[in-house]
MARFIRO-129558 format. One record per residue: residue number from 1; residue in one letter; x, y, z of N, C-alpha, C in turn. Coordinates in Angstrom, 2 decimals. Layout:
BEGIN
{pos NUM&code A&n.x X&n.y Y&n.z Z&ca.x X&ca.y Y&ca.z Z&c.x X&c.y Y&c.z Z}
...
This chain:
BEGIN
{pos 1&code X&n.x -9.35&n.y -31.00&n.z -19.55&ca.x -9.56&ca.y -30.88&ca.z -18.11&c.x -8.39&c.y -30.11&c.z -17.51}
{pos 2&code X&n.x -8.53&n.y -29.25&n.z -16.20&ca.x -7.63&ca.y -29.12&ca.z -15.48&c.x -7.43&c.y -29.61&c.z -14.27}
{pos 3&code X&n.x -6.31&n.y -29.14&n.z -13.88&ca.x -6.10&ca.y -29.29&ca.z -12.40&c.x -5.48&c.y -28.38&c.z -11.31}
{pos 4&code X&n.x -5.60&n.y -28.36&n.z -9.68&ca.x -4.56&ca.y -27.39&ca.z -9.32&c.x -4.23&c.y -27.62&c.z -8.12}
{pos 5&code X&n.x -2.81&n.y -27.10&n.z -8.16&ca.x -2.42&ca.y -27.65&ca.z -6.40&c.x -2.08&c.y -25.89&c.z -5.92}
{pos 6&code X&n.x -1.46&n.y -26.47&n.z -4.51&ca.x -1.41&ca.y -25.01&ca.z -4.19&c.x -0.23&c.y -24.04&c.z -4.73}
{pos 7&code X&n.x 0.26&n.y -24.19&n.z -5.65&ca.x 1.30&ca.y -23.49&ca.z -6.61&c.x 1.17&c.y -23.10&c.z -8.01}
{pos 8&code X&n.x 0.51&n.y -24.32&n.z -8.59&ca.x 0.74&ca.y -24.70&ca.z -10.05&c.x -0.78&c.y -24.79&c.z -10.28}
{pos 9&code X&n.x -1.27&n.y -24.30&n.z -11.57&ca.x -2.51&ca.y -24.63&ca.z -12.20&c.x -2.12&c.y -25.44&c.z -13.61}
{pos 10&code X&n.x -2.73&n.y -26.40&n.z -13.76&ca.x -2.43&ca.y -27.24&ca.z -15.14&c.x -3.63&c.y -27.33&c.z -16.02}
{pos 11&code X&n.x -3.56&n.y -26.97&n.z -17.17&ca.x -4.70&ca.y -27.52&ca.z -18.31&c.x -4.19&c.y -28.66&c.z -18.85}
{pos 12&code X&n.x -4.49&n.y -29.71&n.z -18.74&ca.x -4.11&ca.y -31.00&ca.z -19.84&c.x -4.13&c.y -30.43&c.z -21.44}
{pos 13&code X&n.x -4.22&n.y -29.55&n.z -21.99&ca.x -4.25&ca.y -29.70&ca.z -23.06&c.x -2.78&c.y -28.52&c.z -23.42}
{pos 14&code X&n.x -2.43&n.y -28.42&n.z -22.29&ca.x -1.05&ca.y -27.15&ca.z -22.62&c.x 0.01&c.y -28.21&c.z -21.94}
{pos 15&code X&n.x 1.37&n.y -27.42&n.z -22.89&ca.x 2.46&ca.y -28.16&ca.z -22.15&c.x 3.28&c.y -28.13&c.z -20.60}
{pos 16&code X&n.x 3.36&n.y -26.63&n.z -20.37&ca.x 3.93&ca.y -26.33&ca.z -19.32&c.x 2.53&c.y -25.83&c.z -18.10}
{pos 17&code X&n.x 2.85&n.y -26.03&n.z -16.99&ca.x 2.59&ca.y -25.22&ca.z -16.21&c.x 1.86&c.y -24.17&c.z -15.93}
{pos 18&code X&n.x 0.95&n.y -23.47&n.z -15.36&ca.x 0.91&ca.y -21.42&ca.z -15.20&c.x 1.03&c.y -21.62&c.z -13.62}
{pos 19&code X&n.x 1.62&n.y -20.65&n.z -13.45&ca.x 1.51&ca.y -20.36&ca.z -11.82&c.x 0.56&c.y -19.61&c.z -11.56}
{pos 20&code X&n.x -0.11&n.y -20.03&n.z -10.03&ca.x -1.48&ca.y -19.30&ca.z -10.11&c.x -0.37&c.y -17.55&c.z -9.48}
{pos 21&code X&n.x -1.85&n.y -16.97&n.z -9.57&ca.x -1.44&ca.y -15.33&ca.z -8.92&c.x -1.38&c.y -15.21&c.z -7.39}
{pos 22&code X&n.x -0.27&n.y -15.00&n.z -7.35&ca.x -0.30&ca.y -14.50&ca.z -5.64&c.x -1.42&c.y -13.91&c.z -5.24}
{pos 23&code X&n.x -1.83&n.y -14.03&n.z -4.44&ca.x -3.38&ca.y -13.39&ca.z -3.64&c.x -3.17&c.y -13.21&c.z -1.90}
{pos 24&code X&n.x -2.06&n.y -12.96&n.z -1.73&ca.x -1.89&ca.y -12.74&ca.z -0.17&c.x -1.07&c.y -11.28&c.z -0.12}
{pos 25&code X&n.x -1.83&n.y -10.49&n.z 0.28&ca.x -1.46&ca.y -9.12&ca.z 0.67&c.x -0.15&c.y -9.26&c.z 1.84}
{pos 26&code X&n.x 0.83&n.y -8.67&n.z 1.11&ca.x 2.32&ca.y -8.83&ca.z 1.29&c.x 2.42&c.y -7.38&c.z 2.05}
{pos 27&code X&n.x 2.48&n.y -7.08&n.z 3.36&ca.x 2.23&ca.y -5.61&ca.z 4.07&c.x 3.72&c.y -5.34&c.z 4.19}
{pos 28&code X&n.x 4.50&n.y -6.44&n.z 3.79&ca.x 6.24&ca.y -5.73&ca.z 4.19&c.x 6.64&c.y -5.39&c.z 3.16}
{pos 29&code X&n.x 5.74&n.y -5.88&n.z 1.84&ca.x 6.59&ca.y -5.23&ca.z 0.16&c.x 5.79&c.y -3.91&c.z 0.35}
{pos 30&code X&n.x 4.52&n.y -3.52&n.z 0.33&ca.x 3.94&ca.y -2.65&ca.z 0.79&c.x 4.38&c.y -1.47&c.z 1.44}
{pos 31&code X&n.x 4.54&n.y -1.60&n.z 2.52&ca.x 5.46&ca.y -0.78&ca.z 3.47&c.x 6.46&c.y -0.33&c.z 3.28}
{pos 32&code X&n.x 7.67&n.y -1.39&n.z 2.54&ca.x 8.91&ca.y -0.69&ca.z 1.78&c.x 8.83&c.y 0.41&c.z 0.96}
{pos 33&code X&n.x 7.16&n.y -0.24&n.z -0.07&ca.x 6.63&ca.y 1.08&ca.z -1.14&c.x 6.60&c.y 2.64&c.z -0.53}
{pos 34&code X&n.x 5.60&n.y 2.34&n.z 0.42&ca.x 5.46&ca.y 3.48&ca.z 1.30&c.x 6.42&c.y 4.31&c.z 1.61}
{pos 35&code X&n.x 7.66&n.y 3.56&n.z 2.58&ca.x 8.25&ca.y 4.36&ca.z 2.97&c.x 9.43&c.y 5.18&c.z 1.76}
{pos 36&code X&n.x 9.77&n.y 4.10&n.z 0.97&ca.x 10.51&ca.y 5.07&ca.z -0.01&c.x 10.10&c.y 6.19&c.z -0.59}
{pos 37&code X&n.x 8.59&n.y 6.15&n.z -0.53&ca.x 7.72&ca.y 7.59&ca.z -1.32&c.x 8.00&c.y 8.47&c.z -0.79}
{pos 38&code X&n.x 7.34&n.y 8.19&n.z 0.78&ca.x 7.42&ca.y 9.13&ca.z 1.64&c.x 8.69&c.y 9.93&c.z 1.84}
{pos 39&code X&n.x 9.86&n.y 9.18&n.z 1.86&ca.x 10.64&ca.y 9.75&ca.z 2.06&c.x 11.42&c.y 10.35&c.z 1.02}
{pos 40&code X&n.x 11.36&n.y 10.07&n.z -0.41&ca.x 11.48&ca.y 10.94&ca.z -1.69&c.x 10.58&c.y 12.17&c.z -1.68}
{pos 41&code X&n.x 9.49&n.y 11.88&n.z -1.31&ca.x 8.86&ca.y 13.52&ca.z -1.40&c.x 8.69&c.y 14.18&c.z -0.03}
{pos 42&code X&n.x 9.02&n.y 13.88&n.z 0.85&ca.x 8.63&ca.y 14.48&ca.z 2.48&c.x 10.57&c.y 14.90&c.z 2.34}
{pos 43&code X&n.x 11.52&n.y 13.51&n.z 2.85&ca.x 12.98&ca.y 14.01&ca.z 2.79&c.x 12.74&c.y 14.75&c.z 4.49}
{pos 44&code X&n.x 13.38&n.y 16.29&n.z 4.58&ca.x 13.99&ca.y 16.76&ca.z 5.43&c.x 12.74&c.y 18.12&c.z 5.11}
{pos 45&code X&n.x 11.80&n.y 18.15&n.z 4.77&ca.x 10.67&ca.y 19.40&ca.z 4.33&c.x 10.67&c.y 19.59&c.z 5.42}
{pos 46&code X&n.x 10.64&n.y 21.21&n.z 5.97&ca.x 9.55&ca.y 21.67&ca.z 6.91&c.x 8.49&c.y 21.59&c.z 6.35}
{pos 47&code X&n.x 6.86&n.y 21.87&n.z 7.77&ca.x 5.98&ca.y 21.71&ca.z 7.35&c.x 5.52&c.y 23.08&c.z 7.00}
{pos 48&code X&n.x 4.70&n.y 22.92&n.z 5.91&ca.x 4.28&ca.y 24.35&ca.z 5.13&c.x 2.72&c.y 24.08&c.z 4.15}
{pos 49&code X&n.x 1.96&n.y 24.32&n.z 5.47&ca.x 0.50&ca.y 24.52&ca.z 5.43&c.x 0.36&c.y 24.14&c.z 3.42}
{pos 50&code X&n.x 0.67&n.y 25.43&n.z 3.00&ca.x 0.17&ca.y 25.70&ca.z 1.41&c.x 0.88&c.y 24.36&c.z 0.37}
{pos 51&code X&n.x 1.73&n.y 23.73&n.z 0.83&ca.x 2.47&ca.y 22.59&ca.z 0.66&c.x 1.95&c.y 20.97&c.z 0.89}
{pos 52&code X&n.x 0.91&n.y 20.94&n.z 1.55&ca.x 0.34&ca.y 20.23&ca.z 1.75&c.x -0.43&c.y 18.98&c.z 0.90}
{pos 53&code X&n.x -0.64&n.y 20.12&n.z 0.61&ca.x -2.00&ca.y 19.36&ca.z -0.59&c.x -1.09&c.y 18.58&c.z -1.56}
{pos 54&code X&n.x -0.50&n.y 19.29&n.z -2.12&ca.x 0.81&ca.y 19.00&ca.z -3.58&c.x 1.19&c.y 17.64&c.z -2.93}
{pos 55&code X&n.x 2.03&n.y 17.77&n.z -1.69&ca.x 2.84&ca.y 16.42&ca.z -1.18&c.x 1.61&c.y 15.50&c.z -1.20}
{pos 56&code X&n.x 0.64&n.y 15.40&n.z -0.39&ca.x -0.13&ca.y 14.16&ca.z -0.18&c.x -0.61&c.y 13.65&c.z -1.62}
{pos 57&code X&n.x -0.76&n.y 14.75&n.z -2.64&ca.x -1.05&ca.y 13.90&ca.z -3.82&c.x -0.13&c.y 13.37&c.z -4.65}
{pos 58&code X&n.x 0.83&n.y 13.32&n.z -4.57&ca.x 2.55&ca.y 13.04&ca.z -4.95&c.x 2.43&c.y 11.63&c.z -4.22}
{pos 59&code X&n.x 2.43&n.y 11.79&n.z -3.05&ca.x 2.68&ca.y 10.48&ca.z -2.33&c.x 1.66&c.y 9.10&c.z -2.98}
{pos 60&code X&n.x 0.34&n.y 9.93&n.z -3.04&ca.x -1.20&ca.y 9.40&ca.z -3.15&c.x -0.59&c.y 8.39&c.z -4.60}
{pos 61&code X&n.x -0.43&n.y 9.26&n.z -5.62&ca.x -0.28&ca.y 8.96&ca.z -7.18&c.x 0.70&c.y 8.15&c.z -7.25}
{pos 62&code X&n.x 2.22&n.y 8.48&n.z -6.58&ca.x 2.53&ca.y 7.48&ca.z -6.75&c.x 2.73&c.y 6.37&c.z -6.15}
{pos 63&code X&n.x 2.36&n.y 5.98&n.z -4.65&ca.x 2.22&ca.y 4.53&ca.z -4.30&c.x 0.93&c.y 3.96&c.z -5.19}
{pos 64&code X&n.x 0.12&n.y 4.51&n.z -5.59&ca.x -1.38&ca.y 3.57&ca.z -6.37&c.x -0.48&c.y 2.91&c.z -7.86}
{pos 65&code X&n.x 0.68&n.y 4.38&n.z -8.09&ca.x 1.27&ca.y 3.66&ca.z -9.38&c.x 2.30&c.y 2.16&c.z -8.91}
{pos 66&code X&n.x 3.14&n.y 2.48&n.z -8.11&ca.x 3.74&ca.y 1.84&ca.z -7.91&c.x 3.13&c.y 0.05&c.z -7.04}
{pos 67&code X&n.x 2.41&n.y 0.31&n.z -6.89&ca.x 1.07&ca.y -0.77&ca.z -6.41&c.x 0.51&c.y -1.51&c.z -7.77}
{pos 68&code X&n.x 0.42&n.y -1.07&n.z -8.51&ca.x -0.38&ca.y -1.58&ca.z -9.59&c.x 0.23&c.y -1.94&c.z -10.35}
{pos 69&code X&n.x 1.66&n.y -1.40&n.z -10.54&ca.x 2.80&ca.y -2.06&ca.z -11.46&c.x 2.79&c.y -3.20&c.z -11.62}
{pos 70&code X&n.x 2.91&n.y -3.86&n.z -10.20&ca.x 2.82&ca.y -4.88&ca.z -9.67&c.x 2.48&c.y -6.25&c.z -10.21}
{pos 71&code X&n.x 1.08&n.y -5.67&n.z -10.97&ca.x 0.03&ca.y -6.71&ca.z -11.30&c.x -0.24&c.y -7.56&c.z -10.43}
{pos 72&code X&n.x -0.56&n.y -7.57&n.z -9.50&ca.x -1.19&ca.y -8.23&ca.z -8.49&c.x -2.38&c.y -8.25&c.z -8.21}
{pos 73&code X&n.x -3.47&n.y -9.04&n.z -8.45&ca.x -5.05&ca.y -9.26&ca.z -8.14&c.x -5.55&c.y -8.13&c.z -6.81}
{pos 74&code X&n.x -5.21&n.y -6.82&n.z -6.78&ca.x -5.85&ca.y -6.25&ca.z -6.28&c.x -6.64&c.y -5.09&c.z -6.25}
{pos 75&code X&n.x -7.21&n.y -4.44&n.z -5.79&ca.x -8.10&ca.y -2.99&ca.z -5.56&c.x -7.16&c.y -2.33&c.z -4.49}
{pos 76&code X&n.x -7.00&n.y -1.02&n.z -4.56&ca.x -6.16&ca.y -0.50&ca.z -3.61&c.x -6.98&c.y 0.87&c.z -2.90}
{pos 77&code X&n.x -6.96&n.y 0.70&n.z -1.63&ca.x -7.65&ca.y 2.09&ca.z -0.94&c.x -5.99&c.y 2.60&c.z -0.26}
{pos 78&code X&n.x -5.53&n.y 4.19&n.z -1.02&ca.x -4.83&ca.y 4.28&ca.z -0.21&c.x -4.89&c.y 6.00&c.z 0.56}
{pos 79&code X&n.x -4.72&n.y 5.78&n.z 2.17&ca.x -4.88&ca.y 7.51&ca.z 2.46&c.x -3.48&c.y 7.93&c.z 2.91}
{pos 80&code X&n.x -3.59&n.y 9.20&n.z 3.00&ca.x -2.70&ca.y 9.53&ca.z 3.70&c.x -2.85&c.y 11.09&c.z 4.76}
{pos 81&code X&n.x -2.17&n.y 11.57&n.z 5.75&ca.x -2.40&ca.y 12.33&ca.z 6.75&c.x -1.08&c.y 12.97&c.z 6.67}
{pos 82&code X&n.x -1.02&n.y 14.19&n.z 6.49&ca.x 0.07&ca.y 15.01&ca.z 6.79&c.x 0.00&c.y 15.98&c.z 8.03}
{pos 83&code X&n.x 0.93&n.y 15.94&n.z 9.17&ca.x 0.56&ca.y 16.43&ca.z 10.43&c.x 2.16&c.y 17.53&c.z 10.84}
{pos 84&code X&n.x 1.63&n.y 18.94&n.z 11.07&ca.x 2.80&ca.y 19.33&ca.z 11.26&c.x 2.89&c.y 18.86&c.z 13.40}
{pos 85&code X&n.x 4.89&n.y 18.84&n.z 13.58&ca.x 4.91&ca.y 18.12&ca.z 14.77&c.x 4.32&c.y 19.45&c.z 15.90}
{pos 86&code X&n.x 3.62&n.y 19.25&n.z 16.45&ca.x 3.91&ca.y 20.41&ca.z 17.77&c.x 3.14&c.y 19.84&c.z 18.83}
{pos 87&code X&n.x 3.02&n.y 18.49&n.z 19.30&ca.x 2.49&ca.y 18.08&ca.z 20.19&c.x 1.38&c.y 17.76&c.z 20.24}
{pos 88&code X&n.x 0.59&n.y 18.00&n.z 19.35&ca.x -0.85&ca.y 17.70&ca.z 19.10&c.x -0.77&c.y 16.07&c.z 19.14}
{pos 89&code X&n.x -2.36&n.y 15.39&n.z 19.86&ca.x -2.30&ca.y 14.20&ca.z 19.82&c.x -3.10&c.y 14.15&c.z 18.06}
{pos 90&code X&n.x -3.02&n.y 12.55&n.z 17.88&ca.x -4.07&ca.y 12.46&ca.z 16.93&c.x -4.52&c.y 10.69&c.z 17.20}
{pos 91&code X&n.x -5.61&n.y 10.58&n.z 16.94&ca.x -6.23&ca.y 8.99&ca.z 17.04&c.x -6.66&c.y 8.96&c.z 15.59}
{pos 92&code X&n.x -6.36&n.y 7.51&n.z 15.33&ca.x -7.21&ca.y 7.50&ca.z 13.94&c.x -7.69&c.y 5.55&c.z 14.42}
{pos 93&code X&n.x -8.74&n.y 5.19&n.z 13.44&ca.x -9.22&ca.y 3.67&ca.z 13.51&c.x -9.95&c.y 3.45&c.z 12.36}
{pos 94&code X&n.x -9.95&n.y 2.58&n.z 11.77&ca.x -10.41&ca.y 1.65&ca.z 10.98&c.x -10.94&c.y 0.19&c.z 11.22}
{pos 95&code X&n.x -11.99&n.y -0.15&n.z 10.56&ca.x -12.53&ca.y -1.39&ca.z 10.87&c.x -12.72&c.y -2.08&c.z 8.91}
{pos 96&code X&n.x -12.90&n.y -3.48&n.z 9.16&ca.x -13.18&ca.y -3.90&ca.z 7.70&c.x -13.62&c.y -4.88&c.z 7.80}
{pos 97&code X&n.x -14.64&n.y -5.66&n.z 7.13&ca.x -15.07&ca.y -6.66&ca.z 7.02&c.x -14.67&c.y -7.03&c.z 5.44}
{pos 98&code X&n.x -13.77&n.y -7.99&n.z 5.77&ca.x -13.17&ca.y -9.03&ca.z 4.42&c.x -12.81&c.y -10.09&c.z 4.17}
{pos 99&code X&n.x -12.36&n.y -10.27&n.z 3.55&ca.x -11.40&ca.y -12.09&ca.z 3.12&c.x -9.58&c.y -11.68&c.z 4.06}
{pos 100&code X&n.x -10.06&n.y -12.38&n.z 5.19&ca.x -8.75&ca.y -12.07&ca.z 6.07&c.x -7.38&c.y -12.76&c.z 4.90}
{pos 101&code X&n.x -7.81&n.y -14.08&n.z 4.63&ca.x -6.79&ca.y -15.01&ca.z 3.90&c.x -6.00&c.y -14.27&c.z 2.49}
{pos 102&code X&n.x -6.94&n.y -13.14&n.z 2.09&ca.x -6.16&ca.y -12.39&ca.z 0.68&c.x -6.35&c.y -11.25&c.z 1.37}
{pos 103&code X&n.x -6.98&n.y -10.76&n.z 1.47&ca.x -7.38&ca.y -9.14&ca.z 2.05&c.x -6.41&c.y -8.67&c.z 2.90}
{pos 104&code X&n.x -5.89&n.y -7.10&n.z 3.35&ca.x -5.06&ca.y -6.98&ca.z 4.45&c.x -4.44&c.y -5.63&c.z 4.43}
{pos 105&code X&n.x -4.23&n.y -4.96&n.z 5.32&ca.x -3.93&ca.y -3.65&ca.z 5.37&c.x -2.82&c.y -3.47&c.z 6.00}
{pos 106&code X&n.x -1.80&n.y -2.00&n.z 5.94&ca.x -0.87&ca.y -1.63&ca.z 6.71&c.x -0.69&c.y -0.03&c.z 6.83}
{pos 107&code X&n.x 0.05&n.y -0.07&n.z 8.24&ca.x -0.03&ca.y 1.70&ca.z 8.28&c.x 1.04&c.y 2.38&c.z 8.26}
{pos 108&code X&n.x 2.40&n.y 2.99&n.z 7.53&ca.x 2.96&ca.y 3.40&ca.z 7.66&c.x 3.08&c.y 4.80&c.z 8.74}
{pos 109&code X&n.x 3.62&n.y 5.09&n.z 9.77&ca.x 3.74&ca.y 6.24&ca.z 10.42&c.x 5.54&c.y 6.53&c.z 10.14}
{pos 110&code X&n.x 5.36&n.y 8.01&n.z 9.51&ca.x 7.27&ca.y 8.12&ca.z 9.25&c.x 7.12&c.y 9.89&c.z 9.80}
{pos 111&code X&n.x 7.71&n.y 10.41&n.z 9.85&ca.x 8.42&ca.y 11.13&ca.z 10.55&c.x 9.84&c.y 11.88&c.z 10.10}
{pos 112&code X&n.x 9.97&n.y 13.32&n.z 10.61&ca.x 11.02&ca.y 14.05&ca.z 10.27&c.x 11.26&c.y 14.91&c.z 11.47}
{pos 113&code X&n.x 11.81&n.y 15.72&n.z 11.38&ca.x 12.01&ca.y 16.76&ca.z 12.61&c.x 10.52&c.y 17.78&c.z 12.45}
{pos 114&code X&n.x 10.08&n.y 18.07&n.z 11.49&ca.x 9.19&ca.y 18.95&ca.z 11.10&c.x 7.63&c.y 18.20&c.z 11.26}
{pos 115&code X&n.x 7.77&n.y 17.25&n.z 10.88&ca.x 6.16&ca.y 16.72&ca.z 10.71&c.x 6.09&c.y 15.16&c.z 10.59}
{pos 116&code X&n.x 4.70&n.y 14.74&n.z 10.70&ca.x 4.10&ca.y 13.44&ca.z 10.88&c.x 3.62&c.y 13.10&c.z 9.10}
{pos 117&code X&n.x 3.66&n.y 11.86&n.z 9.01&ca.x 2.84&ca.y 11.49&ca.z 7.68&c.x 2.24&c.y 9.93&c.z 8.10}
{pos 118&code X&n.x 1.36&n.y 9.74&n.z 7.82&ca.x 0.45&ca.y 8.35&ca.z 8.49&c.x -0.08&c.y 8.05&c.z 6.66}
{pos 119&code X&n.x 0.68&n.y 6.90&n.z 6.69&ca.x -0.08&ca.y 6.53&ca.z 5.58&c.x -0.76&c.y 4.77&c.z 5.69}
{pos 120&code X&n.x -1.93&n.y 4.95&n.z 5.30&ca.x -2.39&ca.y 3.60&ca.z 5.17&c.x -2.74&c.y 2.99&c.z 3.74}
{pos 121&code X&n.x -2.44&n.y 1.45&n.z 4.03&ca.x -2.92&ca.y 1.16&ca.z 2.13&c.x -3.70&c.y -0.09&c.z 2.72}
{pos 122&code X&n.x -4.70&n.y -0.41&n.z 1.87&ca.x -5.87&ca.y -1.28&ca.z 1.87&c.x -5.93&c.y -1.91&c.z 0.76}
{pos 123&code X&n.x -5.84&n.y -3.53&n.z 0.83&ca.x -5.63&ca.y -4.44&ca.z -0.81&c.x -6.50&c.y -5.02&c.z -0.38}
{pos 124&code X&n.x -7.68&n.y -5.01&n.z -1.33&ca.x -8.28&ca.y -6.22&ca.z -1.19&c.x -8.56&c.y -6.91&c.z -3.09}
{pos 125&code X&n.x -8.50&n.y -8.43&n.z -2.68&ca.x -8.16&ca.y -8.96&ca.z -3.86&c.x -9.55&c.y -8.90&c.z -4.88}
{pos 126&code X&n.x -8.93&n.y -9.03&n.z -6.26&ca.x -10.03&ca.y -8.84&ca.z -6.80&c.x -10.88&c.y -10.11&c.z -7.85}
């Protein structure tokens, strides 16, 4: 038989312990991810149209890597928006229907003298 509280899962037939898996989408470890990417591959760049593409998939590849390292019970949606600055507005929105209690999203917005980067990541558990 087993048993479980809110920390610890036990099989009677093992000696020690397992800890269950975290399942609460952590948006401030998250966010740290983010912003260190961003700012290893963005840094002090002007913005440069033909440059574009390369950075957002740099950023893309490696927060999904660095997300998954993790091992954490999740699925990851992550985007991102590269905006050069010149005053332009921009709106963006999202909606989701999920498991609020594990599920959970965050949006990085970072910034340089040159340009905007909006990144969002989406965990939902699996």
């Amino acid at each position: 038989s087993s048993s479980c509280s809110s920390v610890f899962c036990r099989d009677d037939r093992m000696e020690e312990p397992v800890a269950q898996e975290d399942v609460t989408f952590n948006a401030d470890e998250v966010n740290g991810i983010v912003k260190e990417i961003v700012e290893m591959t963005l840094g002090t760049a002007s913005y440069a149209h033909n440059k574009v593409s390369q950075w957002s998939s740099e950023i893309l590849e490696a927060i999904i890597k660095r997300l998954t390292a993790t091992q954490k019970p999740y699925k990851y949606v992550v985007t991102c928006s590269i905006m050069q600055k010149t005053g332009a507005g921009l709106h963006t929105a999202s909606s989701s229907y999920w498991d609020n209690t594990t599920d959970g999203s965050t949006v990085v917005r970072w910034e340089n003298k040159f340009l905007y980067c909006i990144t969002a990541v989406y965990g939902l558990a699996t």
